[in-house]
N, C-alpha and C positions, 0 to 999 in steps of 0.2 A: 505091612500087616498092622504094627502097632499104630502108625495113622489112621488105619480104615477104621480100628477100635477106639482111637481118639474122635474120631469124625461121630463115630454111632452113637457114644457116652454124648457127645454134645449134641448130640438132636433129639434124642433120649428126652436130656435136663430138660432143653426148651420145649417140647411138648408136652414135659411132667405137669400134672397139674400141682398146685401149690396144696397144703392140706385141708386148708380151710375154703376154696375159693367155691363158691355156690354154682352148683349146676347149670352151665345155659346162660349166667350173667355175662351180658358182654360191657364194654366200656369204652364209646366210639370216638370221633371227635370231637362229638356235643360234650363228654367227659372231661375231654385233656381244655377244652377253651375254657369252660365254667371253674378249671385246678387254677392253669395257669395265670386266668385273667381276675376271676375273682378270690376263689380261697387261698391260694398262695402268697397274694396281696395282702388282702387282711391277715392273716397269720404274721408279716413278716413289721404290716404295723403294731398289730397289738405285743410283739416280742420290743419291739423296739421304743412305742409309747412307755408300756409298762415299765418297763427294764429303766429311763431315764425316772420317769415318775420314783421309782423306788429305789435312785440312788443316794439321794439326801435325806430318809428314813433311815435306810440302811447303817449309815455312818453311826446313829446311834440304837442301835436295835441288838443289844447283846444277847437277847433270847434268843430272834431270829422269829418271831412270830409274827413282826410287821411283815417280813420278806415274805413268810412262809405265804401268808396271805396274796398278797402279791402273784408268787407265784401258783396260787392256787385260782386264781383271779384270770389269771392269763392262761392257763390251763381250762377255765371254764371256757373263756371265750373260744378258744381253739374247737372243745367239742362241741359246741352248739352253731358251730360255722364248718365243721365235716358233715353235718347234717347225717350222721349216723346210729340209730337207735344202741342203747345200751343196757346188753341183762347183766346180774348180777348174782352169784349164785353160792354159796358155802359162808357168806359171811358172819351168818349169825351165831355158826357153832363157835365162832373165835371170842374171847374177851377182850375186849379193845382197850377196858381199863387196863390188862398188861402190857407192857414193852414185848414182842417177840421181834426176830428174825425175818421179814417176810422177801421170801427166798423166788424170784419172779422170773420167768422167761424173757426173753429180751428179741423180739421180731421188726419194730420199728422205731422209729424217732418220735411217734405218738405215744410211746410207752406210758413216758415222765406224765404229759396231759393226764392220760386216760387215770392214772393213778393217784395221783396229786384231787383230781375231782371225785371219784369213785372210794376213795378210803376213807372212811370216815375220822380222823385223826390227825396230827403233828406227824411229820416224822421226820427222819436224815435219808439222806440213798448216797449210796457210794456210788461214787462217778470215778473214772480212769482220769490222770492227769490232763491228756488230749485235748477231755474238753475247755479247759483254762483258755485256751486261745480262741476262741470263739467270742466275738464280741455280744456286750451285756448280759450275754446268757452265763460265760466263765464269770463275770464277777459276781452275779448274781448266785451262784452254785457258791462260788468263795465267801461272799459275806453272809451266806442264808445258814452259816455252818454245815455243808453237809463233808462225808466224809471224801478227801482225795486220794487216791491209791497209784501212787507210781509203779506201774506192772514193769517196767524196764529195772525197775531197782525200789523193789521193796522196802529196803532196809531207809530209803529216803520217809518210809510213810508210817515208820514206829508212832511219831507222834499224834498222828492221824487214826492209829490203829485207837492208843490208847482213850484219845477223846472218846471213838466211838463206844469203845467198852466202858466207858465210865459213865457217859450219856444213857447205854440200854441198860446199864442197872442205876439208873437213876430214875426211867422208867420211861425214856424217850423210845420209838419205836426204831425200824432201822430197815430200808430198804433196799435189799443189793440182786443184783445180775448175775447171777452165779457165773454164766457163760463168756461174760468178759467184754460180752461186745454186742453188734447185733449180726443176726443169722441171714446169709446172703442166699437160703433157700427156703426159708420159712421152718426148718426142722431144729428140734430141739438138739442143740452142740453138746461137746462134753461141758464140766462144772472144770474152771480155773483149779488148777490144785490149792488147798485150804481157803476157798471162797466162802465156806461157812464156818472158819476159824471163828469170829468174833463170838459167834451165838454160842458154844461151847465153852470161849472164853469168858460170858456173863451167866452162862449157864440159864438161856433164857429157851424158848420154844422156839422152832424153824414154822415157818408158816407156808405152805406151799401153796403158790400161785400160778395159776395161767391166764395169759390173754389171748383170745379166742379176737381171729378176724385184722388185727393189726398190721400183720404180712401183708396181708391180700389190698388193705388200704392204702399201705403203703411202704413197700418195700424198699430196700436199700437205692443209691443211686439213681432217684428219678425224684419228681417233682407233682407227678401226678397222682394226686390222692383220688382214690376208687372209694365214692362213699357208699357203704354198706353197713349191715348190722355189725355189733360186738357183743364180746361176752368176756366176762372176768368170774374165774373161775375157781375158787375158795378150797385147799383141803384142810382134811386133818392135822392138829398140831403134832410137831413131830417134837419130840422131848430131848432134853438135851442133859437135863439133868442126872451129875454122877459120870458124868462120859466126860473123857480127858481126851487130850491133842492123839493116841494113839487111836483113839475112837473117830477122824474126822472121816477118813474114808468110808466108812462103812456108813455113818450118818451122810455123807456127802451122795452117796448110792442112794440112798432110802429118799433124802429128796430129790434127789434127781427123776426118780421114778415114778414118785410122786406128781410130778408137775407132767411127767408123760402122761401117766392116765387120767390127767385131766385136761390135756393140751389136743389125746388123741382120741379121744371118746367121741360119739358122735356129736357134732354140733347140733344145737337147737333154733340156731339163727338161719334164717332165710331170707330172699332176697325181696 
């Protein structure tokens, strides 16, 4: 009995549709030769041109604004070789001259791109240790200053915490994945427990973000990017001001929920 229920959950998933995937799109073998033979390629030169290009800047770049550039360079190219249009939606309610939080769903490995080109500003993002072993891409995360978080052992990343808190009231921005990783069905995960520590800690705003469409381009474990529209989807600031560490769960709820109703609203993108 309970294999025939395991059997059903799994044909179940595979026929679920994903949240965002457009009605009727299909994506045949003309799709996977034009990923595997063209986009794929160039993605993995321009990671690798850029990434060498920017290691003897690097060495001297204590800002981090050479890199950042760099990395926002390689991020361009990446989106104008998925050939996927891109709307942009809440961003103007936000002050960009402040430092906030901006608290972001995490669906693909085009995340970093899509963001890096689409924000309009400097920022850090907390990356999980993991990606350190990834070549040029881990050195380039390690020299660009962003923040590293040992989830295995926290207490390894005190120092890494404190940088970030001193950088977002200094008035550097600060990009983190509340979820910890990326989502292996397109649905928004629970929030890491105190994943929005720091912003309490600077006592700066949570900014909630969704990205709309990134699943469906390209999801976990495959290679083939499905190019179609996106959408990046701006809320309300959430204040953090006057709230202490016994206050994280309940701000942690509020953005969490926040990014649902903007993740599960209806799309505006079509195919």
């Amino acid at each position: 009995m309970e294999l025939e229920r395991a059997a059903e959950a799994a044909e179940l998933a595979a026929v679920r549709r994903s949240p965002h995937e457009i009605p009727g799109k299909k994506y045949g073998w003309l799709s996977r030769l034009r990923s595997y033979f063209i986009l794929d390629p160039l993605i993995w030169l321009y990671t690798l041109v850029l990434g060498l290009l920017a290691l003897p800047g690097g060495l001297f770049d204590r800002s981090g604004r050479r890199l950042h550039w760099f990395s926002w360079a390689w991020s361009w190219l990446i989106m104008k070789t998925i050939l996927s249009p891109v709307k942009v939606t809440g961003l103007e309610k936000i002050d960009t001259a402040k430092p906030h939080v901006y608290a972001v769903n995490h669906a693909s490995a085009m995340d970093i791109p899509f963001l890096y080109v689409y924000l309009p500003f400097q920022f850090r993002i907390v990356f999980k240790k993991e990606l350190l072993s990834y070549p040029v891409v881990g050195w380039q995360l390690k020299r660009s200053g962003q923040v590293c978080i040992d989830q295995q052992k926290p207490t390894n990343s005190i120092a890494a915490i404190r940088s970030a808190v001193k950088s977002l009231k200094a008035g550097m921005p600060l990009v983190i994945f509340p979820e910890g990783g990326r989502t292996p069905d397109g649905e928004i995960k629970p929030f890491l427990p105190g994943a929005l520590f720091l912003a309490i800690k600077a006592q700066v705003d949570i900014v909630p973000v969704a990205l709309i469409g990134t699943y469906e381009l390209l999801p976990m474990d495959t290679y083939h990017i499905k190019c179609r529209p996106l959408e990046m989807r701006v809320g309300d600031p959430i204040s953090t001001v006057g709230l202490t560490l016994r206050d994280l769960e309940a701000v942690s709820a509020k953005a969490r929920k926040a990014i649902e109703d903007l993740y599960y609203a209806e799309s505006s993108v079509s195919a």
